[in-house]
NUFI-481703 format. One record per residue (C-alpha): residue number from 0; residue in one letter; x, y negated, z. Coordinates in Angstrom, 3 decimals. Layout:
<recs>
+-----+----+----------+----------+----------+
|   i | aa |        u |        v |        w |
+-----+----+----------+----------+----------+
| NUM |  a |        X |        Y |        Z |
...
+-----+----+----------+----------+----------+
</recs>
This chain:
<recs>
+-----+----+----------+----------+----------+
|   i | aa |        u |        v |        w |
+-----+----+----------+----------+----------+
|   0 |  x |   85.498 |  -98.477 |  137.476 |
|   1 |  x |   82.364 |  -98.803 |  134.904 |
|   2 |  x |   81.548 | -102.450 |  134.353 |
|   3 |  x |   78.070 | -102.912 |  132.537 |
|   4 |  x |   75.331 | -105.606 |  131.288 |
|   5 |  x |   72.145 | -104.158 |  131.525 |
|   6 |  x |   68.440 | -105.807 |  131.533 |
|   7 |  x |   66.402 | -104.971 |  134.355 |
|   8 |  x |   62.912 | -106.223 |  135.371 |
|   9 |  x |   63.387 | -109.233 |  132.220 |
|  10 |  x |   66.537 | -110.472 |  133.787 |
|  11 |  x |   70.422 | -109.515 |  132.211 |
|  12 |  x |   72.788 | -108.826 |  135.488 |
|  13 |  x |   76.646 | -107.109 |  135.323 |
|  14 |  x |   76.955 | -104.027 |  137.649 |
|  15 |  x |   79.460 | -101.857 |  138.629 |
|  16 |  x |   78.143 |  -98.229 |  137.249 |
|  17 |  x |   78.305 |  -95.313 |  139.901 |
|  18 |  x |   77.102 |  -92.213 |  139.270 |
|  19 |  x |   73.406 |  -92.727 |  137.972 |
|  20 |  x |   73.257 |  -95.869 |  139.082 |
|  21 |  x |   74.337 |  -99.581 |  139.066 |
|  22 |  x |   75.768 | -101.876 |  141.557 |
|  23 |  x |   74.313 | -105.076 |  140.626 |
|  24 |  x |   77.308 | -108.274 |  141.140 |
|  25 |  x |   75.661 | -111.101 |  144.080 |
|  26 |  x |   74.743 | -114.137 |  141.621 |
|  27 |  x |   74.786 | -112.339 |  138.489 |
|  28 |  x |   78.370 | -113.575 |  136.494 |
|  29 |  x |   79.028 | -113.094 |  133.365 |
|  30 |  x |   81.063 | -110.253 |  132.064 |
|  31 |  x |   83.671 | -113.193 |  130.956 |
|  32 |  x |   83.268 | -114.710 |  134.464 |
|  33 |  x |   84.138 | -111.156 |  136.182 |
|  34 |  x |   87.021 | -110.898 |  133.618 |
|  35 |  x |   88.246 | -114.030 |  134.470 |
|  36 |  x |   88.222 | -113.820 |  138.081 |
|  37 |  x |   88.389 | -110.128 |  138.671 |
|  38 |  x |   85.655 | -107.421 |  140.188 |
|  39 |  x |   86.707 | -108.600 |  143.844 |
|  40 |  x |   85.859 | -111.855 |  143.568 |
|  41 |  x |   82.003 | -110.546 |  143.541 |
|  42 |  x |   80.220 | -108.635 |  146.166 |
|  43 |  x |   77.339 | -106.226 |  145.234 |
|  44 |  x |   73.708 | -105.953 |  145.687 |
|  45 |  x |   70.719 | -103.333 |  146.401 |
|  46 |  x |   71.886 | -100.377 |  144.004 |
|  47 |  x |   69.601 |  -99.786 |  141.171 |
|  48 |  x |   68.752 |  -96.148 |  139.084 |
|  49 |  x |   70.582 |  -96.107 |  135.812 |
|  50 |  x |   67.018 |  -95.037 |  134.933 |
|  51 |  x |   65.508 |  -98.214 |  135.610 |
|  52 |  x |   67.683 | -100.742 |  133.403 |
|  53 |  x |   68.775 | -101.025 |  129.579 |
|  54 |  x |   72.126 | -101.455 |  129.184 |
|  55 |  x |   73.477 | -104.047 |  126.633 |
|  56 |  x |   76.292 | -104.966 |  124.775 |
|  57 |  x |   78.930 | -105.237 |  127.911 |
|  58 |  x |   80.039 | -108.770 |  126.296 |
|  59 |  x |   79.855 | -111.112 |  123.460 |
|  60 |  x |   82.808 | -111.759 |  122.963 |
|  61 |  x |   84.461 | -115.024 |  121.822 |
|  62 |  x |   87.136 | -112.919 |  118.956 |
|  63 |  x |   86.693 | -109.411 |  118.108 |
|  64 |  x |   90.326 | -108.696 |  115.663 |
|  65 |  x |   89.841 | -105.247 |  114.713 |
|  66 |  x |   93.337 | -103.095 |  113.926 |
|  67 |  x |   94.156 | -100.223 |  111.927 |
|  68 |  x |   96.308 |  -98.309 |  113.451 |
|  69 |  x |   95.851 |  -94.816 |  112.656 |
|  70 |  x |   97.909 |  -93.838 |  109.202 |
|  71 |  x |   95.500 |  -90.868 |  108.755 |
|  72 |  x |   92.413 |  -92.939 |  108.758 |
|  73 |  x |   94.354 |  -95.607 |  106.334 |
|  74 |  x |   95.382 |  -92.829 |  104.015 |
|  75 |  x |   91.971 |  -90.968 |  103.488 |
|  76 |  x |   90.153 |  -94.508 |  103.023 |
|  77 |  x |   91.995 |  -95.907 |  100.297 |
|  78 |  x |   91.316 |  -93.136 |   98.232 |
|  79 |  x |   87.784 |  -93.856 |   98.803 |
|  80 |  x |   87.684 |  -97.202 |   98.734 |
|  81 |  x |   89.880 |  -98.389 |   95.696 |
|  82 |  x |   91.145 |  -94.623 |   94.267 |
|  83 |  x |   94.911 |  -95.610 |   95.449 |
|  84 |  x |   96.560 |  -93.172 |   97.614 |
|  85 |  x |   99.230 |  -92.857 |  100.550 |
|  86 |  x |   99.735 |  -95.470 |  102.873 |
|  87 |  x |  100.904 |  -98.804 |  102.255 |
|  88 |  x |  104.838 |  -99.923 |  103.292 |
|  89 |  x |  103.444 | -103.372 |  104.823 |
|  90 |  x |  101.344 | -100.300 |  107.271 |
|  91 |  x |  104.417 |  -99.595 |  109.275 |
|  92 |  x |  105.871 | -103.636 |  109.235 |
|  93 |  x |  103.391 | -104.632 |  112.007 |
|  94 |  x |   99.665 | -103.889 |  113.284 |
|  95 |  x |   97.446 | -105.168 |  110.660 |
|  96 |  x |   94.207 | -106.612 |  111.523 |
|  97 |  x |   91.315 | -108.778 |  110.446 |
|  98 |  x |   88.526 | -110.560 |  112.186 |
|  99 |  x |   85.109 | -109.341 |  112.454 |
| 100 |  x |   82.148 | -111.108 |  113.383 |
| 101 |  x |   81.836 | -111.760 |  117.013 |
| 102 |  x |   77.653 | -113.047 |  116.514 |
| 103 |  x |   76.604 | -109.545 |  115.340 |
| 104 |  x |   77.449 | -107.384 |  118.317 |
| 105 |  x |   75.272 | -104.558 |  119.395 |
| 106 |  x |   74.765 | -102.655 |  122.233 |
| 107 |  x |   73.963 |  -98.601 |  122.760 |
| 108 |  x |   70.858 |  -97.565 |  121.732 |
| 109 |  x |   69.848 | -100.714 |  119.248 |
| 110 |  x |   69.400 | -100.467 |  115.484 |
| 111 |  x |   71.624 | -101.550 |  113.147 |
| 112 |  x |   70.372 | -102.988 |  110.357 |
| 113 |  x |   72.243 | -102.373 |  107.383 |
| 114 |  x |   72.368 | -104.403 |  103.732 |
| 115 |  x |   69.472 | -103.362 |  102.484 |
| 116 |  x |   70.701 | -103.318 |   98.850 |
| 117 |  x |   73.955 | -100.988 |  100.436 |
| 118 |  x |   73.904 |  -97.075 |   99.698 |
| 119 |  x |   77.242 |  -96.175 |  101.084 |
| 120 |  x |   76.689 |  -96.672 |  104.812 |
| 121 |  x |   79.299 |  -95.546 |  107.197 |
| 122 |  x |   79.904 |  -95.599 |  110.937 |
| 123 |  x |   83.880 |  -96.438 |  112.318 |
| 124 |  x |   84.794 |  -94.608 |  115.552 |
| 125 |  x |   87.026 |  -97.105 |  117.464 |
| 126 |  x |   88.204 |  -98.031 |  120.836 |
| 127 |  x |   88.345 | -101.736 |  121.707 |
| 128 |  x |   90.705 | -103.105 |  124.757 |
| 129 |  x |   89.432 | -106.084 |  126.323 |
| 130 |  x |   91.652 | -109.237 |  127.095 |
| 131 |  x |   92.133 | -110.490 |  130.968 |
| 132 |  x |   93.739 | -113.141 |  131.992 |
| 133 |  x |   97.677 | -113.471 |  131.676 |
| 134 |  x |   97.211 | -111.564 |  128.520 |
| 135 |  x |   96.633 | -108.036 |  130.263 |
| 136 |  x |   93.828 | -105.854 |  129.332 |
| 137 |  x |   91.352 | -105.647 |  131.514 |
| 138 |  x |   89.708 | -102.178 |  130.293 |
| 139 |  x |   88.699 | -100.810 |  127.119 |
| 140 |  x |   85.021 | -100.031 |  125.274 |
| 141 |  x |   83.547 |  -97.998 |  122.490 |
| 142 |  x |   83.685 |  -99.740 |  119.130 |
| 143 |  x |   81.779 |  -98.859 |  116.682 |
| 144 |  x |   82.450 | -100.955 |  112.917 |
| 145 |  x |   79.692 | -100.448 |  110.409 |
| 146 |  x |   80.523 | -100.480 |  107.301 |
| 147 |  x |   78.762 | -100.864 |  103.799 |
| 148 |  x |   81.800 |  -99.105 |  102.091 |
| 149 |  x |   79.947 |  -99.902 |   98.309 |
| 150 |  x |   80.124 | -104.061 |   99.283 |
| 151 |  x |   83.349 | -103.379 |  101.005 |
| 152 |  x |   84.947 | -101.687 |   97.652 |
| 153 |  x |   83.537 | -104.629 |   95.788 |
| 154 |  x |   84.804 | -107.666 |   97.760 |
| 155 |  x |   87.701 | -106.094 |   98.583 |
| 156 |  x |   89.210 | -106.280 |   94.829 |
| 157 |  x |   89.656 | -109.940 |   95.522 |
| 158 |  x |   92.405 | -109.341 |   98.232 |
| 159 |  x |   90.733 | -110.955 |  101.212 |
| 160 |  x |   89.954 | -107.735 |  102.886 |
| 161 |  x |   86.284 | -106.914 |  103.954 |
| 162 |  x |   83.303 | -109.263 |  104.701 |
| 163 |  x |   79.585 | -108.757 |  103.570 |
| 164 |  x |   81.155 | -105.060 |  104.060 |
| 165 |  x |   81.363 | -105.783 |  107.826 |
| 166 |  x |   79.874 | -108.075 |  109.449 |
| 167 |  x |   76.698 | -107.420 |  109.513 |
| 168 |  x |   76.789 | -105.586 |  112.796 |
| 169 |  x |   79.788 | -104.144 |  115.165 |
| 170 |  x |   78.523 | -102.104 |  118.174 |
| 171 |  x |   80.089 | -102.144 |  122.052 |
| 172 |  x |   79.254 | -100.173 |  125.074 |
| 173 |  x |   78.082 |  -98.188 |  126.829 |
| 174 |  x |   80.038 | -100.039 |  129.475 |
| 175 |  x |   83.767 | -101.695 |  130.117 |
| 176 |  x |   86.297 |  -98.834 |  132.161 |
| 177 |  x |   88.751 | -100.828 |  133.815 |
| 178 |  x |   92.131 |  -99.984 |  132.547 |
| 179 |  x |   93.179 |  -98.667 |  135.907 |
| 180 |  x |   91.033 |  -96.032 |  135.832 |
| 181 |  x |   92.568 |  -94.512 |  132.248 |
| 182 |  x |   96.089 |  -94.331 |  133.464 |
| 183 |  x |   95.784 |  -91.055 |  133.575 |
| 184 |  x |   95.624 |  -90.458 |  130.667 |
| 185 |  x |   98.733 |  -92.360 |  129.425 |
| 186 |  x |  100.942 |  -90.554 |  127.748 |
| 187 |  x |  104.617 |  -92.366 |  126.074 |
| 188 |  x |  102.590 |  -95.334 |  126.041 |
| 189 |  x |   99.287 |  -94.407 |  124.076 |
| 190 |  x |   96.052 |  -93.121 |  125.729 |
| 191 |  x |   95.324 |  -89.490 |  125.342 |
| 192 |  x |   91.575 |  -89.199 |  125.031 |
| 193 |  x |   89.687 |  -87.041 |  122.658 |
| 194 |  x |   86.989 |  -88.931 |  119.869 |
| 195 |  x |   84.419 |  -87.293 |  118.432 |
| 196 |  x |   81.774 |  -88.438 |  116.154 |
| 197 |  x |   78.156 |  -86.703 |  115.591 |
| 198 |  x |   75.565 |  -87.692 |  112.964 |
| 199 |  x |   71.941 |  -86.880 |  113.916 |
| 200 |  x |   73.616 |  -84.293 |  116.500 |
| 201 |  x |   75.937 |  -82.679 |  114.367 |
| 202 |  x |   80.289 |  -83.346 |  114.862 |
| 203 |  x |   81.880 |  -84.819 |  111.810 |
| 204 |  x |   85.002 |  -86.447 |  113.561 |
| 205 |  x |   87.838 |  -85.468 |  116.367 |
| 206 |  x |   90.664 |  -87.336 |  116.804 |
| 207 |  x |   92.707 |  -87.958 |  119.958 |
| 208 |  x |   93.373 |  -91.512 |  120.530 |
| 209 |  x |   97.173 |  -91.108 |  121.050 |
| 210 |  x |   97.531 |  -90.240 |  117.404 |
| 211 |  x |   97.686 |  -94.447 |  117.129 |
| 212 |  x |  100.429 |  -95.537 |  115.476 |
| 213 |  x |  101.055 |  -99.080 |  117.839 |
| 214 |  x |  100.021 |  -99.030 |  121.555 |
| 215 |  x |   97.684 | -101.408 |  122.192 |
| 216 |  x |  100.005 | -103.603 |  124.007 |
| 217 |  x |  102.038 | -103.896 |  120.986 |
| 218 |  x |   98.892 | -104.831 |  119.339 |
| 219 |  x |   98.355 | -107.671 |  121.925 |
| 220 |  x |  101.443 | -109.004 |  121.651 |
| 221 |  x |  101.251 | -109.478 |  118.181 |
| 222 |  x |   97.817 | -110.696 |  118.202 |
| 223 |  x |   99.503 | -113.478 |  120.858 |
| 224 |  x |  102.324 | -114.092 |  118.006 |
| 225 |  x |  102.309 | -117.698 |  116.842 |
| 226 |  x |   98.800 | -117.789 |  118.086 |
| 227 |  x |   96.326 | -117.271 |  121.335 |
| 228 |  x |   94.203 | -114.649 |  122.769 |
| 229 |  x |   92.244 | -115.670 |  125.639 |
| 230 |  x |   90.844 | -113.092 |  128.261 |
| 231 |  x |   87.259 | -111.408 |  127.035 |
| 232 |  x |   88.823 | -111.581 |  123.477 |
| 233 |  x |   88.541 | -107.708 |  122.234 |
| 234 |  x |   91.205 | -105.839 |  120.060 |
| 235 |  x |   89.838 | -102.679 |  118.264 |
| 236 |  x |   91.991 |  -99.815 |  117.630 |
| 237 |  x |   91.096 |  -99.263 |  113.823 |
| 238 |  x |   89.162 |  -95.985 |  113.274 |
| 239 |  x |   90.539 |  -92.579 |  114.614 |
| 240 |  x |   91.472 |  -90.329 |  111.700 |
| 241 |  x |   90.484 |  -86.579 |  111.184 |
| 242 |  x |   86.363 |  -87.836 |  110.266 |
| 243 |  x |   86.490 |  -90.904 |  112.482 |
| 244 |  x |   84.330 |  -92.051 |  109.228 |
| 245 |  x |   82.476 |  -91.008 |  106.203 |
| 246 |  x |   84.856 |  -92.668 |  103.836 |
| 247 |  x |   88.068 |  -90.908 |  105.196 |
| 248 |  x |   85.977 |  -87.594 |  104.507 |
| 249 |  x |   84.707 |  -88.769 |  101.050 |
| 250 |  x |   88.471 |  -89.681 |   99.880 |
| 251 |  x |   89.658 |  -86.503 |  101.190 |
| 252 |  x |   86.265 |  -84.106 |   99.547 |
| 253 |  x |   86.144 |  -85.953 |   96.213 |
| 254 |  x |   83.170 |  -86.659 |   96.672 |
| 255 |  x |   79.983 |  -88.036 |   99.274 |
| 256 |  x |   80.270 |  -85.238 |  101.540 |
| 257 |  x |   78.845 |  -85.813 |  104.237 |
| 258 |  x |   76.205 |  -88.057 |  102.680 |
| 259 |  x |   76.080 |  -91.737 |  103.494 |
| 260 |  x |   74.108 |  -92.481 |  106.647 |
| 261 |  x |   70.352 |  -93.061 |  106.523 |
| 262 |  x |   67.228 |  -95.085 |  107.790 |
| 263 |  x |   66.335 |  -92.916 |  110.465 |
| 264 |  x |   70.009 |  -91.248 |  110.885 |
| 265 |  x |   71.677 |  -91.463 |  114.355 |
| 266 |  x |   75.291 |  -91.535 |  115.084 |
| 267 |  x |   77.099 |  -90.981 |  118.302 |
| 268 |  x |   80.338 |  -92.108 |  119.478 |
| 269 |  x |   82.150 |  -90.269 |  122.526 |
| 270 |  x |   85.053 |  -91.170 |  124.071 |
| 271 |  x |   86.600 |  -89.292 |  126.827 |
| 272 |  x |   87.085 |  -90.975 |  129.786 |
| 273 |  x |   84.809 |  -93.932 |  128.770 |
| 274 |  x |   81.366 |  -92.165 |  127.400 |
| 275 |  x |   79.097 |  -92.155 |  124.347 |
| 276 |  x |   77.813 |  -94.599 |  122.474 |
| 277 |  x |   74.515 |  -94.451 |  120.187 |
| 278 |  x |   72.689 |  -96.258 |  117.549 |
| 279 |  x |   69.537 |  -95.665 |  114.752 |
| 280 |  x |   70.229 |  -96.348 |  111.188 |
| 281 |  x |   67.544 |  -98.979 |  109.749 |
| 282 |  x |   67.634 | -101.317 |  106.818 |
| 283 |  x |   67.588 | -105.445 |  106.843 |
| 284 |  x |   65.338 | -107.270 |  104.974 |
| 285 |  x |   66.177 | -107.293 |  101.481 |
| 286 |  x |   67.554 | -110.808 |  100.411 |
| 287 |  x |   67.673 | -113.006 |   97.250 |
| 288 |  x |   69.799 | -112.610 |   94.043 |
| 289 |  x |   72.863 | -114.774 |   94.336 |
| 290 |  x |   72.474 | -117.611 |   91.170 |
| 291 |  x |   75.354 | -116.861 |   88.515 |
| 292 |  x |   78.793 | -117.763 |   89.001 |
| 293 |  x |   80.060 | -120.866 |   87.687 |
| 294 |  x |   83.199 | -119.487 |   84.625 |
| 295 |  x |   85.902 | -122.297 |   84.299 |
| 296 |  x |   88.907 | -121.954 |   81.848 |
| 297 |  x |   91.741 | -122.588 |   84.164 |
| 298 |  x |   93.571 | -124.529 |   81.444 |
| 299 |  x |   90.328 | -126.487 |   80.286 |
| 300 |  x |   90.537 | -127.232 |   84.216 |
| 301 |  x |   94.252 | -128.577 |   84.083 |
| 302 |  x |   93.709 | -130.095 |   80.984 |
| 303 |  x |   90.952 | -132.490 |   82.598 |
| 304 |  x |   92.746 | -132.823 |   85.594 |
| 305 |  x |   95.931 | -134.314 |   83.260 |
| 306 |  x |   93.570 | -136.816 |   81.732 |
+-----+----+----------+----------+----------+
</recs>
């Protein structure tokens, strides 16, 4: 089943997608509310042509933690990002993530503004799972995480992992696919759907989404470790490897090839199984000169503190 948020005649309404067209839910819940309380809990009105609406961002939600678990992708990256290479030993502890910005979410078809100041734009193809209740996932999404790879080199060098890099925009959609409907597809565990990645029409990426290293219920669980994940939460996969991104290509090449993306450039995520997901390249508004940094001699610093 295809869950979607969609805007039709000025109003936003969830739907059940069928065919080419939408299933609008009786008192218009929130995706979260559906999550919560299930599809059955919500009877359906007058069908409406997928023609007729724009679909949105399927939810906002409340924590986006976004894994990387595909060694190929983590292997090709470094060696763009920071010139290391292999993969790190902490890789294969346990499913490293980091939180992205949950108040920048997109949906298919919007711009994304990028940095303005940022040259090395790059697209991340991901699939997200989305958190039910009783810590279950619910269904899964298209995920894409832009990335201003020449901030995220920068800010990275401070060990914090990425920021300015990142969370400027993430994009979800087209829709939610309930997980019942991918079982199919399951395969020791992992899901086996093929990812592809196109720039202004053209493939650069195909990976199949088995080639994870951790199942996303091992990611879950250890998201849930010493912590809590509430349903509508969304876990990403990390990006697929084999061109799932520029910068896996770039560390692999040597060099910018394929160029960074573009004002103007579109890229398309498809995911068997769940569809395709697309977005226009624009720039933000440029923004002001931070004011210097404030240089402290650690020991002039203890020495005050002593007196």
């Amino acid at each position: 089943m295809r869950i979607a948020t969609f805007r039709h005649d000025g109003q936003v309404r969830t739907g059940i997608v069928d065919g080419d067209q939408v299933l609008p839910f009786h008192g218009d819940p929130t995706m979260l509310e559906i999550i919560s309380a299930g599809v059955d809990a919500f009877g359906s009105a007058q069908a409406v042509p997928l023609e007729k609406i724009r679909l949105l961002a399927p939810l906002k939600p409340a924590s986006l933690r976004d894994f990387v678990a595909f060694e190929e992708h983590v292997e090709g990256v470094r060696r763009s990002i920071d010139g290391a290479s292999g993969v790190p030993d902490a890789w294969y502890a346990a499913p490293t993530f980091y939180f992205t910005n949950p108040h920048t979410i997109l949906g298919p078809d919007d711009d994304v503004p990028f940095p303005a100041a940022s040259v090395a734009r790059d697209f991340e193809l991901e699939v997200a799972a989305v958190i039910g209740p009783d810590q279950r996932i619910f269904g899964y999404t298209i995920f894409n995480d832009w990335s201003a790879r020449d901030l995220q080199s920068r800010e990275m060098k401070v060990s914090l992992g990425p920021a300015k890099g990142k969370d400027f925009a993430g994009t979800l959609g087209p829709w939610i696919v309930t997980a019942d409907e991918l079982e199919p597809h399951r395969r020791e565990g992992f899901l086996e759907l093929w990812c592809t990645a196109s720039v202004n029409g053209v493939e650069v990426g195909r990976d199949l989404l088995s080639n994870m290293g951790w199942t996303f219920e091992t990611m879950l669980a250890y998201a849930a470790r010493d912590s809590r994940v509430m349903a509508g939460d969304v876990l990403g996969s990390g990006t697929v490897g084999n061109g799932g991104c520029l910068a896996e290509l770039w560390g692999r090449n040597g060099r910018q090839d394929p160029p960074p993306l573009r004002d103007g450039d579109t890229v398309t995520l498809t995911v068997e199984g769940i569809g395709s997901l697309t977005n226009r390249i624009i720039s933000g508004p440029r923004t002001a000169e931070l004011p210097p940094v404030r240089r402290r001699d650690p020991a002039i610093a203890r020495n005050e503190r002593q007196h």
